[in-house]
N, C-alpha and C positions, 0 to 999 in steps of 0.2 A: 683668551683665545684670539690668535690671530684672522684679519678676516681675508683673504683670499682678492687681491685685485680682478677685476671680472677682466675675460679675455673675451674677442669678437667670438669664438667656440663655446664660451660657460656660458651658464642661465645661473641666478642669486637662486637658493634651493628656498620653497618655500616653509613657511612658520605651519607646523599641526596645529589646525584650531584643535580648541576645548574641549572633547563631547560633555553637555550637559548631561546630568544624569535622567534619565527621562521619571516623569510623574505622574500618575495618575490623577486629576480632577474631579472625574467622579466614577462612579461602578458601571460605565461603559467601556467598549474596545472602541468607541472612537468618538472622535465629537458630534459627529452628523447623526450618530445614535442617541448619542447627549439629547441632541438637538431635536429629537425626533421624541425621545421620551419626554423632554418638557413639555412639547406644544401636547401631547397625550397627558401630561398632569393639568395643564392651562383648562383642557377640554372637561376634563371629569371626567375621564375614560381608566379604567381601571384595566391595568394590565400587567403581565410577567414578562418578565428579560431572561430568555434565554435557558429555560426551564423545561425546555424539551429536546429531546438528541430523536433523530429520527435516521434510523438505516438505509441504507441506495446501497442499489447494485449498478455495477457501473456495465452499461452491454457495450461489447468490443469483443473482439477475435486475437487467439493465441497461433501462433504457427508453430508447433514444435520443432524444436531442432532435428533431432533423430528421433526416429521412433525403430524400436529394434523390432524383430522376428516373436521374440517374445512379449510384446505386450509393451515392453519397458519403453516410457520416453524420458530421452537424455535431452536436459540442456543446460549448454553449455556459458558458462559464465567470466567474465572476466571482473569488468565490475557490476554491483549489486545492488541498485537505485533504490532511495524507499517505492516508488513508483513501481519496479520491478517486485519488490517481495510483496507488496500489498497483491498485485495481480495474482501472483501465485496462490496465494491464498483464498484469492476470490474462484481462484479456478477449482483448488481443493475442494473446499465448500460444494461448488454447486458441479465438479464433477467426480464423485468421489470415486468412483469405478477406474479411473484412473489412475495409472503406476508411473507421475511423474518425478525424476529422479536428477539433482544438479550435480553438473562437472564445474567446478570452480577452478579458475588458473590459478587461486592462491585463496585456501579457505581460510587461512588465518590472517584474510583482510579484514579489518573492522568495517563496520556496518555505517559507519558515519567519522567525521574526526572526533576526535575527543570519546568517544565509545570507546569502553572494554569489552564490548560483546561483538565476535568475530562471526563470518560467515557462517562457518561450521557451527557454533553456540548455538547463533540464531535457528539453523537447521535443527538441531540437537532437541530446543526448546519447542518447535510446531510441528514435531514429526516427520519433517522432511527429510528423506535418504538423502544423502552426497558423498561426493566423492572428493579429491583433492588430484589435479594435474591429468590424470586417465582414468580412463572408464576400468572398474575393477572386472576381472576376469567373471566375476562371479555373478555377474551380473549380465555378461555376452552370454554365459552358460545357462540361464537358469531358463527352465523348462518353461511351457508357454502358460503367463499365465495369466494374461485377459487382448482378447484381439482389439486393437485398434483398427479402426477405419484409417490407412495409410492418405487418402487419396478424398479428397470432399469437406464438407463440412457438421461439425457435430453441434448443433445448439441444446441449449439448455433446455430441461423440460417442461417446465413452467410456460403456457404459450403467452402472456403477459408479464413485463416484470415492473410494471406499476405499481403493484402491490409486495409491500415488503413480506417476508418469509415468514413474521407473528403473525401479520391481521390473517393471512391466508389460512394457518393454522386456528386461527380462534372463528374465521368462518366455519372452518368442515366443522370445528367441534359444538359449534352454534347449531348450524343445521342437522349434527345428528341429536342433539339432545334435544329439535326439535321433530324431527320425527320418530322419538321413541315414545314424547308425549299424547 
């Protein structure tokens, strides 16, 4: 291969370094954990890594896009963030009296690169109605069937949300099996 005399207009293209293949050391995700689990072996302190997953709810506000005559809210989608479907979902959960419904500009976008699992699947799979390009006729039509507040705001009914959705449930069920005693 010939090499190209550099002109005052060219730059020499650079050399791709190597990627090393990365390693793991030891059974941490990082060395300052490393580092933080020895001085805790040095000490005599007994402990678990990582052996507990704990729930949040994230509090934040949705705006819907349309909310129609009947109940129905439409939103409209173009693209479809993980950030975005996790919300949704958080909103199902804790608002389920709601008839939220997506307009996707192209449902059979995947969900990520390299995914085979498209908008529409992923809807398909969490129960979420949608649509693809317009809103389906049948859906302008359909009889009214839960009122939204158009205009204000709706929070969740939980007046705390410190507490995740188990302990709150193993309280009531604490406290009535104490007062049945």
């Amino acid at each position: 291969m010939a090499v190209k005399p550099l002109t005052k207009y060219s730059m020499p293209k650079r050399q791709a370094k190597k990627k090393r293949p990365s390693k793991r050391t030891s059974n941490y995700r990082s060395g300052f954990e490393a580092k933080l689990a020895n001085q805790l072996q040095r000490s005599g302190v007994e402990f678990q890594y990582e052996t507990l997953q704990l729930e949040y709810k994230k509090v934040s506000t949705y705006t819907p896009d349309f909310i129609l005559p009947n109940g129905i809210i439409i939103e409209a989608k173009g693209l479809w963030v993980t950030e975005d479907r996790t919300k949704h979902l958080l909103i199902r959960e804790q608002h389920p009296h709601l008839d939220i419904r997506m307009v996707f500009m192209n449902a059979a976008n995947k969900i990520r690169k390299g995914s085979s699992t498209s908008y529409a699947h992923w809807c398909e799979k969490k129960g979420i109605k949608y649509a693809n390009k317009v809103i389906p006729k049948s859906w302008l039509s359909s009889k009214h069937i839960n009122p939204v507040t158009s205009v204000g705001q709706v929070m969740h009914e939980p007046s705390t949300m410190t507490e995740a959705p188990i302990v709150s449930v193993a309280k009531i069920i604490v406290d009535e099996v104490e007062d049945n005693v």
